[in-house]
C-alpha positions in Angstrom: 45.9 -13.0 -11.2 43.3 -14.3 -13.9 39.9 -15.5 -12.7 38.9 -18.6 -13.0 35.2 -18.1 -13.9 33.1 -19.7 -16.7 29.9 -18.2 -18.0 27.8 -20.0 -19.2 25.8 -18.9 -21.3 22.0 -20.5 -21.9 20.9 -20.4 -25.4 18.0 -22.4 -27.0 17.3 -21.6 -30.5 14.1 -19.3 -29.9 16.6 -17.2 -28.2 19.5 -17.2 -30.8 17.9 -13.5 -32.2 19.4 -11.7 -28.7 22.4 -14.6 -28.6 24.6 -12.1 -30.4 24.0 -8.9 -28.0 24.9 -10.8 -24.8 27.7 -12.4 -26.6 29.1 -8.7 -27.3 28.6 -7.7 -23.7 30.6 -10.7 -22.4 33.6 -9.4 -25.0 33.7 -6.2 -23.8 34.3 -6.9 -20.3 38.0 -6.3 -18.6 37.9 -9.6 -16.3 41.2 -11.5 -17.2 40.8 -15.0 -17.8 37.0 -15.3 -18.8 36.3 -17.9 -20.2 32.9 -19.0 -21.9 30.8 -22.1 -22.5 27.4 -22.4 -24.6 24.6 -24.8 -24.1 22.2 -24.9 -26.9 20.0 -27.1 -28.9 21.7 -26.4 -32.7 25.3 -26.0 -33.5 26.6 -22.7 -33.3 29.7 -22.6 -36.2 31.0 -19.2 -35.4 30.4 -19.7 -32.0 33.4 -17.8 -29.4 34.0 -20.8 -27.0 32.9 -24.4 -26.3 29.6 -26.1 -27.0 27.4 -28.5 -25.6 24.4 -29.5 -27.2 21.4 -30.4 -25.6 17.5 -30.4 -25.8 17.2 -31.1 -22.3 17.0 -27.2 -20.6 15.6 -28.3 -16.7 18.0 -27.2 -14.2 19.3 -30.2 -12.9 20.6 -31.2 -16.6 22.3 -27.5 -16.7 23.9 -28.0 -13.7 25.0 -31.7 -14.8 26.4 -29.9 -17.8 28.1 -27.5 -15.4 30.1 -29.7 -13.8 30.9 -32.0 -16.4 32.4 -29.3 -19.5 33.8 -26.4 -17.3 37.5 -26.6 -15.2 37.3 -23.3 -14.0 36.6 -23.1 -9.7 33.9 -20.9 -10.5 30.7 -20.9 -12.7 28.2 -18.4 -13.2 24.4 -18.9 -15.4 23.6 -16.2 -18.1 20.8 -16.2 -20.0 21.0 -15.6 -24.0 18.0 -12.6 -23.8 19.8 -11.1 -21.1 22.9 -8.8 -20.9 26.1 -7.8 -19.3 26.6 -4.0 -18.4 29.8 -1.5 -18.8 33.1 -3.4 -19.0 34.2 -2.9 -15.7 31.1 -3.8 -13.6 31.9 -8.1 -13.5 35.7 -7.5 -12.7 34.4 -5.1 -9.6 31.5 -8.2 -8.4 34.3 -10.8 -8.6 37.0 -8.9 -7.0 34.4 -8.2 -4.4 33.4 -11.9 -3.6 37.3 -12.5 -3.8 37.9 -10.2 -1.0 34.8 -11.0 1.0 35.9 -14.9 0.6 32.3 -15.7 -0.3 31.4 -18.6 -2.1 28.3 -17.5 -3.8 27.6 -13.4 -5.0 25.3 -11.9 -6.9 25.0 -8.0 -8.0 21.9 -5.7 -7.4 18.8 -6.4 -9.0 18.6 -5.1 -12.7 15.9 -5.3 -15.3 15.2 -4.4 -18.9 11.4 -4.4 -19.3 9.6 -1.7 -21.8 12.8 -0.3 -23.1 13.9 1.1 -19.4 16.5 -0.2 -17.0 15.5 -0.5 -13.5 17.8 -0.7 -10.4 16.6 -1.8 -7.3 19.4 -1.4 -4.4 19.7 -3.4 -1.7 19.7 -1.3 2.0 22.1 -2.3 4.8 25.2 -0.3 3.1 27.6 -1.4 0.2 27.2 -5.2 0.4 24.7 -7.5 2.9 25.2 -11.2 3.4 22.6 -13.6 2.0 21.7 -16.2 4.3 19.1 -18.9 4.8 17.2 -16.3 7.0 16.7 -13.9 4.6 16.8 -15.2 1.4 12.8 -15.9 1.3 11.9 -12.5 2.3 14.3 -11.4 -0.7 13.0 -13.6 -3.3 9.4 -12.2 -2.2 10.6 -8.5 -2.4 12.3 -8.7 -5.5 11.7 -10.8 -8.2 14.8 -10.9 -9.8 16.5 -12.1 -6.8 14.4 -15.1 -7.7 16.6 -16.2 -10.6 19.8 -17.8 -10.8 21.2 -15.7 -13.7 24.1 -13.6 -13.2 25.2 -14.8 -9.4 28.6 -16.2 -9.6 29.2 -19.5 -7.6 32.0 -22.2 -6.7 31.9 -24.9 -8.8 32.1 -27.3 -6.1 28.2 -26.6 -4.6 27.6 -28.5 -7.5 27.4 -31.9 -5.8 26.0 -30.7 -2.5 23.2 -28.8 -4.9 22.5 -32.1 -6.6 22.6 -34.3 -3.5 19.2 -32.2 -2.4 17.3 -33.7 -5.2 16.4 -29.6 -7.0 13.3 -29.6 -8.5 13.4 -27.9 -11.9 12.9 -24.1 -10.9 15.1 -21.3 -10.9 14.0 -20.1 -7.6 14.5 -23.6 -6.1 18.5 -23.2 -7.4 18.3 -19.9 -5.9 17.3 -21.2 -2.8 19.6 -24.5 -2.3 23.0 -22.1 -3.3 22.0 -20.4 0.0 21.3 -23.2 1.8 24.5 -24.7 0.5 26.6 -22.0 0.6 29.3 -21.2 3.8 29.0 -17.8 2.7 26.9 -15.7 0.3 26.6 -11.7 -0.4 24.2 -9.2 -2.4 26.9 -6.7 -4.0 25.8 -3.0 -5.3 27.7 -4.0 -8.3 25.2 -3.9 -11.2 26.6 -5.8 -13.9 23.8 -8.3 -14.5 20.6 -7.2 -16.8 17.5 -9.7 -16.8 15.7 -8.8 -20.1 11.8 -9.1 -19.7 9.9 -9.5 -23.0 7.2 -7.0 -23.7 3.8 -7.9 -21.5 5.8 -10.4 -19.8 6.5 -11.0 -16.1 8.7 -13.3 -14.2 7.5 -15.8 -12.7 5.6 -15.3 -9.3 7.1 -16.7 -5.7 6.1 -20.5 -4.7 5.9 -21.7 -1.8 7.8 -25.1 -1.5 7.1 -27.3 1.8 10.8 -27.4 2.8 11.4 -23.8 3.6 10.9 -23.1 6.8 13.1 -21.3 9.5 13.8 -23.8 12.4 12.7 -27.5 13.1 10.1 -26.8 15.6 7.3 -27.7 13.4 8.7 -31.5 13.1 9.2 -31.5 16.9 5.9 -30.8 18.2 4.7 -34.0 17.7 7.3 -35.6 20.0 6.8 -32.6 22.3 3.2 -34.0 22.8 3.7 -37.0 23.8 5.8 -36.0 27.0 4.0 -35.1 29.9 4.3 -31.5 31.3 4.2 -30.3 35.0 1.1 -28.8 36.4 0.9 -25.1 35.5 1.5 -22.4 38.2 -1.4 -20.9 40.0 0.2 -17.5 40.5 0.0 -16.4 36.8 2.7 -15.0 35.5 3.0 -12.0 33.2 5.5 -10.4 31.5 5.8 -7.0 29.5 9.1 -5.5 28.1 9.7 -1.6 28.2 12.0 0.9 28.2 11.7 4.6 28.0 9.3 5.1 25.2 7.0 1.5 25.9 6.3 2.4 29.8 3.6 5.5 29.3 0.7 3.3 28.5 1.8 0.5 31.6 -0.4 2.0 34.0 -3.5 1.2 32.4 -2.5 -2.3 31.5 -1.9 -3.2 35.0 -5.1 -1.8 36.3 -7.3 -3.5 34.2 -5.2 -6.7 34.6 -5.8 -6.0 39.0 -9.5 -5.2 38.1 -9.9 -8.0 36.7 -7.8 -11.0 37.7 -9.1 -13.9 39.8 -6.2 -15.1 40.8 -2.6 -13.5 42.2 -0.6 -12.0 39.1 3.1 -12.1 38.5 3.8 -9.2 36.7 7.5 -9.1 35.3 9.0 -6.3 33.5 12.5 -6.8 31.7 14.1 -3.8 30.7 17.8 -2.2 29.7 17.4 1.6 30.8 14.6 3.1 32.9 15.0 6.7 33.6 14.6 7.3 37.8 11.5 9.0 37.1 10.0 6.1 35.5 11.1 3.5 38.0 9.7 5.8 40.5 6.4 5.8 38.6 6.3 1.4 38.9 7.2 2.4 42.5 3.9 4.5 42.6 1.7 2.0 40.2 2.9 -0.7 42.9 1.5 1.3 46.0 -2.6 0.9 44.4 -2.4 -2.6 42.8 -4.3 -5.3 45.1 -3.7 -8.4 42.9 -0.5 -7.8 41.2 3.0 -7.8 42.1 5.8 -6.1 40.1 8.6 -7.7 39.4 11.5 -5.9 37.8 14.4 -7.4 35.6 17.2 -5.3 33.7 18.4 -6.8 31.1 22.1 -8.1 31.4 24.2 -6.6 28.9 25.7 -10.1 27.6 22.4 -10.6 26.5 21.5 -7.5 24.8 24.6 -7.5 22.5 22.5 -10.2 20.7 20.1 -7.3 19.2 21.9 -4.5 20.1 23.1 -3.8 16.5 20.1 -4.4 14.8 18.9 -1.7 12.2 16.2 -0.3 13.0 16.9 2.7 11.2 13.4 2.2 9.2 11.5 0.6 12.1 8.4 2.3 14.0 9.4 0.4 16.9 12.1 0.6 19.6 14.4 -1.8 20.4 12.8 -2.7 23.7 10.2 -5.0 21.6 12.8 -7.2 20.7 13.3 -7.7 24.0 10.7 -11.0 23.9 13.3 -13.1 21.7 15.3 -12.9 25.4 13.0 -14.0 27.5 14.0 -17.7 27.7 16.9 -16.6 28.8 16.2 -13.7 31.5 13.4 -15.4 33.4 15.5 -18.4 33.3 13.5 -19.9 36.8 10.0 -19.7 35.1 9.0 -22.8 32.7 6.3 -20.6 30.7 4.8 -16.9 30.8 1.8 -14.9 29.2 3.4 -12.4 27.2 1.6 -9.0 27.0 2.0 -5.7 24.9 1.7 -2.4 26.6 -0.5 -1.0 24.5 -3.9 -3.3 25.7 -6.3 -4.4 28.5 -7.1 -7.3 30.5 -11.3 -6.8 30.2 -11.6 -10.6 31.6 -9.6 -13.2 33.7 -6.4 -14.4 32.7 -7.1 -17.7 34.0 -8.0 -19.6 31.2 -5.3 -18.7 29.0 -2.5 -19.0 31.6 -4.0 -22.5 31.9 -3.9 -23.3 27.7 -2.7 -27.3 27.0 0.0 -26.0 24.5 -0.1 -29.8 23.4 3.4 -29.8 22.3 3.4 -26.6 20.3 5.9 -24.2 22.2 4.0 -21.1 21.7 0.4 -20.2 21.8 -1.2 -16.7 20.2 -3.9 -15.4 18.3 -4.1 -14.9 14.4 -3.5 -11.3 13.5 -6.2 -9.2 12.2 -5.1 -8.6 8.9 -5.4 -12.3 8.2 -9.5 -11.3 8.1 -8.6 -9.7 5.1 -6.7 -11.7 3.2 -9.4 -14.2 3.3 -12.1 -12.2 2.6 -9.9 -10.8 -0.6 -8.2 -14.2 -1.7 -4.9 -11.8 -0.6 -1.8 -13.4 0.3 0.6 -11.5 2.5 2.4 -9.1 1.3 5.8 -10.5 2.3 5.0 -14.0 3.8 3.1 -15.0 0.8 0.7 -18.1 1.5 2.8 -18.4 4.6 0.5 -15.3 5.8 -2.2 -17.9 6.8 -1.6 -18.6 9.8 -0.1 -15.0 10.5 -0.1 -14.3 14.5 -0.2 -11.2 16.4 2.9 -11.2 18.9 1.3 -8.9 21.6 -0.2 -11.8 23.3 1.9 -14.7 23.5 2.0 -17.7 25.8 5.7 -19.3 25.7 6.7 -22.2 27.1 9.9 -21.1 28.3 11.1 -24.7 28.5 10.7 -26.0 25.6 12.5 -22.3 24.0 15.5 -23.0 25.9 15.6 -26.2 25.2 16.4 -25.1 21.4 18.1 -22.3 22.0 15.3 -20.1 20.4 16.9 -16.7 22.0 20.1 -17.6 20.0 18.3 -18.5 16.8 16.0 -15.9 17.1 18.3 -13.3 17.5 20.2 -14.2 14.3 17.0 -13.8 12.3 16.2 -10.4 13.3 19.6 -9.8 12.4 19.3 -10.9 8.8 15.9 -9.6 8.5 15.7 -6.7 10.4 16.2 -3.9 7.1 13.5 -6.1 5.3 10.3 -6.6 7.7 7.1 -4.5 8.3 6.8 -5.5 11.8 9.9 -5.7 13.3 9.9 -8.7 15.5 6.5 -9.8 15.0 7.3 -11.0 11.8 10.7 -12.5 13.1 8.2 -14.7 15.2 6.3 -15.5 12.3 9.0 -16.8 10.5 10.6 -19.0 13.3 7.5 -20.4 14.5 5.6 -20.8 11.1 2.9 -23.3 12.2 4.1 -23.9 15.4 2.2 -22.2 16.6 -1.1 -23.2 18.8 -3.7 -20.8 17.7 -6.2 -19.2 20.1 -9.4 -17.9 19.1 -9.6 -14.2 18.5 -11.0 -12.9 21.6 -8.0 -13.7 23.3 -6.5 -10.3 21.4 -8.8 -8.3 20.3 -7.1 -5.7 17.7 -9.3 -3.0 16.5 -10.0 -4.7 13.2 -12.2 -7.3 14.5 -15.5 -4.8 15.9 -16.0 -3.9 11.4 -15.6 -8.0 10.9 -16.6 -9.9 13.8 -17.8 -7.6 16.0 -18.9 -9.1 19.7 -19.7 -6.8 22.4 -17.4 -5.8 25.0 -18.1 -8.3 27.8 -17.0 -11.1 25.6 -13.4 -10.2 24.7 -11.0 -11.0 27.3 -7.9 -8.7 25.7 -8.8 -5.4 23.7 -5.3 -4.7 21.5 -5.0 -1.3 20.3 -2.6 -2.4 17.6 -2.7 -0.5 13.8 -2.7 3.5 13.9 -5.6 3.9 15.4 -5.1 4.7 19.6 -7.5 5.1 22.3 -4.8 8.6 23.1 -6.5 10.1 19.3 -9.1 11.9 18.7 -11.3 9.7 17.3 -13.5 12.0 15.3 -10.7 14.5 13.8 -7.5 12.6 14.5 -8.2 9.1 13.5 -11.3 8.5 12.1 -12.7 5.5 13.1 -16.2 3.4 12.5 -18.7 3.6 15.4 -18.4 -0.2 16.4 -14.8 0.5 17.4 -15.6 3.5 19.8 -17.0 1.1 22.8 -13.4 -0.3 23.3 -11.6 3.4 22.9 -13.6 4.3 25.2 -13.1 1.8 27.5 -9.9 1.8 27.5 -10.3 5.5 28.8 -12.3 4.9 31.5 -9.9 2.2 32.7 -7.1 5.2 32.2 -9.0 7.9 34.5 -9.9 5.4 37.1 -6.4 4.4 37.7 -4.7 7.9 37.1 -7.4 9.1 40.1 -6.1 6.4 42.0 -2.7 6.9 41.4 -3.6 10.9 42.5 -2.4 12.1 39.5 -4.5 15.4 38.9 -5.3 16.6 42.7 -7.1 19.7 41.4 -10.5 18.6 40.3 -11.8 20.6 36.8 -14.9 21.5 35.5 -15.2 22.0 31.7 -18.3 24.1 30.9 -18.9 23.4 27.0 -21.5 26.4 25.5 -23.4 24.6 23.6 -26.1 27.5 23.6 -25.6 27.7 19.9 -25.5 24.1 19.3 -24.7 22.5 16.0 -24.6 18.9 16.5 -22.0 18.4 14.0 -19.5 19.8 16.9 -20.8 18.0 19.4 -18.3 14.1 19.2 -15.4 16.6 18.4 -15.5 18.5 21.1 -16.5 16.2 23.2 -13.0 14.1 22.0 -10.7 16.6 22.3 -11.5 16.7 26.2 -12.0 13.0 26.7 -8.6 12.5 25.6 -7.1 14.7 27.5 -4.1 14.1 29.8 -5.2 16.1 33.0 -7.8 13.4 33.8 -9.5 14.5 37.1 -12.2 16.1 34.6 -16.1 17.0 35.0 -18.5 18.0 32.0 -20.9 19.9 32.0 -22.7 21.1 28.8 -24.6 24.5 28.8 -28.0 24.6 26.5 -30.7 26.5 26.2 -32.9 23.7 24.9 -33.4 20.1 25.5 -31.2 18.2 23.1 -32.0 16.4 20.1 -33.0 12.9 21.0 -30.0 11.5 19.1 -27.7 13.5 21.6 -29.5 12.6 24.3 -29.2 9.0 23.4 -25.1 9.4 22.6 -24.4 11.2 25.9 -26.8 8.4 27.7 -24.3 5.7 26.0 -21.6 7.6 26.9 -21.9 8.4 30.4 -21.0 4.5 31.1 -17.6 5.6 30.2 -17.5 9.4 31.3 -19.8 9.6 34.0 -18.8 12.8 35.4 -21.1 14.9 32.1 -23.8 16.4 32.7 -26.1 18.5 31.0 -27.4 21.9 32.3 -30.2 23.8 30.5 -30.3 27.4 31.8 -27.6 30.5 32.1 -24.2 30.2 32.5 -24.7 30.7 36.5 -26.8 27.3 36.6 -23.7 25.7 34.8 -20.8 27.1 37.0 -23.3 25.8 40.0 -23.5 22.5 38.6 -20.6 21.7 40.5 -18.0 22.2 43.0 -14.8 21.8 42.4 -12.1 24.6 42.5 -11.3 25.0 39.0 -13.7 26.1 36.0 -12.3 25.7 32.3 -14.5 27.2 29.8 -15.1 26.2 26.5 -17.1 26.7 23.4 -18.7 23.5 21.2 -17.0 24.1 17.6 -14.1 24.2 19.0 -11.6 21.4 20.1 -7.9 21.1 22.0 -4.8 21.2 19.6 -3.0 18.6 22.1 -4.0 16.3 24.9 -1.6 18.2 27.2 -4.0 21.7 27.0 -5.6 21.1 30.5 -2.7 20.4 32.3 -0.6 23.4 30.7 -3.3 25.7 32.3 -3.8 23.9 35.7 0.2 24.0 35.5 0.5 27.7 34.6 -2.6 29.4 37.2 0.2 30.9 39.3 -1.4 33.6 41.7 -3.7 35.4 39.1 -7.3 35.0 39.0 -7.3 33.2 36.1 -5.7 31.9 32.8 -6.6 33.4 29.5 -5.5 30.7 26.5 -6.4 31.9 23.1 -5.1 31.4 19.5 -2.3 33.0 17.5 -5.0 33.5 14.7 -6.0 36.7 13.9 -9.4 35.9 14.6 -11.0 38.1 17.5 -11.2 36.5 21.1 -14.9 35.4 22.1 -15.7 36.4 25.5 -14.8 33.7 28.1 -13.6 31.0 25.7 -10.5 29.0 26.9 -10.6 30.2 30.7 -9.5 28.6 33.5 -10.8 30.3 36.7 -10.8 29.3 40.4 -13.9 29.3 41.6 -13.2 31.2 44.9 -12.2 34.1 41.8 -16.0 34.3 40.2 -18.2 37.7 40.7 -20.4 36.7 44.0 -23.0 36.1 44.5 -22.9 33.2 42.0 -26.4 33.6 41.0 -25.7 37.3 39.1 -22.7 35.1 37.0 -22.7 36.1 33.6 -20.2 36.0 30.7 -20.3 39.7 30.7 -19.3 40.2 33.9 -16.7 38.1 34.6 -15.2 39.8 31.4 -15.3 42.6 33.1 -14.0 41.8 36.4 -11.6 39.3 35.6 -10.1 41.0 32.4 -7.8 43.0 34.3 -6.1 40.0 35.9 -5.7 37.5 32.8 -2.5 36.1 32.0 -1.9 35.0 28.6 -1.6 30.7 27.1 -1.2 30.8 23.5 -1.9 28.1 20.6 -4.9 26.0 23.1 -7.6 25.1 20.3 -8.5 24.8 17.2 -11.8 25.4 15.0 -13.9 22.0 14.2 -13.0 20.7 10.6 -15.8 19.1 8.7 -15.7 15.5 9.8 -15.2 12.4 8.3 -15.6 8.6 8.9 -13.5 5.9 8.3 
């Protein structure tokens, strides 16, 4: 069956010189029935179909002049610089959008700039749908999805296009045939080139006022004008996890039990939890004073609305997207403070659980990458000037009320479908589209990310939630693993300290340890490394001592001083390695040497895990460097030469060499450093 399809082909006279090449690639294609229409501003004698003069080339006119000279159901724009490739490549688009019974397609992105052709294909398989959701974060992507040129449309959108008053932009048209459209689709087809002159662009994205997401920003004013019920004095808290999110909970709920001043709430909405880790929320349960768990699977009827998501590029797992739902799980609460795993509660709760939302149905704090773009003149990468107002979604007051009351799980859901393949942050940027300023904005010391202590740094006792968002984790080394700036160590570390005291309390490392570091021959250049690759080890129950045979430089002094608020189990011991082995009691010795770190957190415990009935547990590397004596032991106590006073490296060698058992691959030599 013929098509019924009219290009129409745009061609004022400074373009005329290219008129005759994308002519010649409209002949050549095998679509039956194409028909063609020129609109141009002098008469074109020789010209292959109908034409309409005009000097009049804004987009409303050309879409006037559509409607009016062409019969055909559909219509599609070309441009007279631009081009049609091989013959066969429009009959495959339009056979496509025939079979997907769309009403507006469009091929893959093509260009001609500086004599080269460049494709740019879409991801999410052979076709996608375009939909209001997504068609923004396309147009910013790519900006040749931001012209009209080449996508193929019913002639009947016409009207309905007109009818929203299009301003004259090609983006704009873009734009209103999605809006307009019951259903549109982005085709691997091809077929369409968009010629760029030498040194030119196209044009950049622009923001227009009515693109936004959902109507929540026109609702809040109503919203504030009708009173809301007192809040809750329990405070209620909820986190989602699964599998991979629940490692760093522990922590989170100690310092929120540390710290509260009032009785916490502390809901947990999950799909899967392996017995092991419901038995470890069993355990966390057991030490917490001020907090009560509550637990919450997720009902399957309500994970099928993100359960196909692709996340196939995503760093995150699915259990983040778990927030969109919670309007719908904790269906008895009116609002909750929304928390991130991967933080801590250093202050009360209080006075954010109490926030006036004032109408606005969400409260959070600006993400720390909106610091940046202001002190650049940056706008965001993909939200463009929408970046402004950019939140991070790890700390989120919803008013669970309001978000049922619009069915916000439903819409919310539907945009991280459309998006999903297109985002950097997964469902943080979903958020930042539906709620684009609707959002009450906090002040940043409600979330704290790392960013902050280089730009607005404020000690500790000021922040009320550290947020360990970006690459850099208080579980790195800081020094060799993740090089960071000294005013962000006080919050790694205290996030540590917060870590030992509650693994201790949860009686996770019975055995007590004693690291002996040899600092004998000291090179301060060691010392932080070392020091690291201990602190953030998993086997917590950990003592320090450091062996010298000097006093240490004052600028040691002073960092282990500083540090001791966070590790206070170091100590320093000048004298033999006798005076350091006495330094303290408990059963188990690990000795180490101070240019050396541990390759993994998990060193410690391997060792404590693997002293079986032998005296003691020689680790050492693969390398084909030569063991030093007594590096990377662990040794019971009850197993060292008596009396303790005659201890020397020598002689344990000697009388313990016979019982070692081998560890391979525990450390690694010290790198030179660098700082972020």
């Amino acid at each position: 069956m013929p098509a019924s399809l009219t290009v129409i082909v745009i061609a004022p006279m400074d373009q005329h010189p290219n008129l005759t090449r994308c002519l010649q690639s409209l002949a050549q294609q095998s679509l039956a029935g194409l028909q063609t229409l020129i609109i141009t501003d002098q008469p074109l004698p020789d010209a292959p179909g109908p034409v309409v003069l005009t000097t009049d080339f804004s987009w409303p006119r050309l879409l006037e002049l559509a409607h009016a000279h062409t019969q055909t159901a559909w219509v599609t724009f070309v441009n007279a610089d631009d081009l049609l490739m091989e013959a066969d490549r429009l009959e495959k688009l339009w056979t496509e959008i025939q079979e997907k019974r769309a009403d507006v397609g469009r091929g893959v992105p093509l260009t001609l700039a500086d004599g080269q052709f460049h494709y740019r294909f879409p991801t999410g398989g052979t076709f996608r749908l375009l939909t209001p959701n997504n068609i923004l974060p396309f147009m910013r992507l790519e900006p040749a999805l931001r012209q009209p040129w080449g996508v193929l449309f019913k002639r009947a959108l016409i009207p309905a296009i007109q009818a929203r008053g299009l301003a004259d932009s090609a983006q704009a048209l873009v734009y209103a045939l999605i809006q307009v459209a019951q259903k549109a689709i982005l085709s691997q087809v091809a077929y369409y080139c968009l010629a760029i002159a030498d040194g030119q662009t196209l044009p950049a994205f622009q923001w227009r006022p009515e693109y936004e997401y959902s109507p929540l920003r026109r609702q809040i004013a109503t919203w504030a004008q009708t009173p809301q019920p007192p809040v809750a004095d329990r405070i209620q808290v909820v986190s989602c996890i699964d599998d991979n999110l629940i490692d760093h909970l522990p922590t989170l709920l100690y310092s929120i039990d540390q710290t509260t001043d009032h009785p916490v709430d502390f809901h947990l909405v999950y799909y899967r939890l392996s017995p092991a880790h419901q038995a470890r929320l069993t355990q966390c349960q057991t030490v917490l004073t001020h907090t009560t768990l509550v637990m919450h699977q997720l009902p399957k009827v309500w994970l099928q609305l993100i359960e196909s998501l692709n996340l196939k590029d995503s760093r995150l797992p699915i259990g983040t997207y778990f927030r969109f739902l919670l309007p719908l799980v904790l269906s008895d609460l009116p609002r909750v403070l929304y928390l991130d795993t991967d933080l801590i509660v250093n202050h009360s709760l209080w006075s954010l659980w109490q926030t006036k939302l004032k109408g606005y149905p969400i409260a959070a704090s600006e993400d720390s990458s909106v610091t940046v773009f202001r002190q650049y003149g940056w706008n965001h990468g993909i939200f463009g000037p929408q970046g402004d107002r950019y939140f991070n979604a790890g700390v989120v007051l919803m008013d669970l009320a309001r978000l049922r009351q619009i069915n916000a799980p439903f819409a919310c859901a539907q945009l991280a479908q459309d998006t999903a393949d297109l985002l950097i942050h997964a469902d943080q940027d979903v958020q930042n589209l539906y709620f684009y300023r609707a959002c009450l904005l906090w002040d940043h010391t409600a979330n704290y990310g790392l960013e902050y202590f280089d730009r607005a740094p404020l000690p500790l006792d000021e922040i009320t939630i550290i947020h360990y968002y970006g690459p850099k984790k208080p579980w790195f080394n800081l020094v060799t693993e993740a090089p960071m700036s000294e005013a962000r160590k006080p919050a790694i570390h205290r996030y540590r300290q917060l870590r030992n005291q509650m693994q201790a309390q949860l009686g996770d490392c019975p055995l007590a340890v004693t690291v002996v570091v040899d600092a004998r021959d000291l090179d301060a250049t060691h010392f932080e490394a070392c020091l690291e690759s201990l602190w953030i080890q998993t086997y917590t129950n950990l003592s320090v001592v450091i062996l010298t045979d000097q006093s240490l430089p004052a600028e040691l002094a002073a960092y282990l001083q500083q540090i001791k608020t966070f590790y206070p189990n170091t100590t320093v011991v000048t004298g033999d390695w006798a005076a350091a082995a006495n330094a303290t009691t408990d059963p188990l010795i690990f000795t180490f040497q101070l240019d050396q770190v541990l390759a993994t957190p998990h060193v410690i415990g391997q060792l404590v895990a693997a002293l079986g009935p032998a005296a003691a547990v020689q680790a050492h590397q693969t390398a084909p460097a030569p063991l030093r004596p007594l590096s990377g032991w662990l040794l019971r106590r009850t197993a060292l030469p008596a009396p303790v006073h005659e201890v020397t490296t020598t002689k344990i060698s000697q009388e313990l060499n016979p019982k070692l058992s081998e560890f391979t691959s525990w450390t690694t030599t010290v790198q030179g450093q660098k700082k972020e």
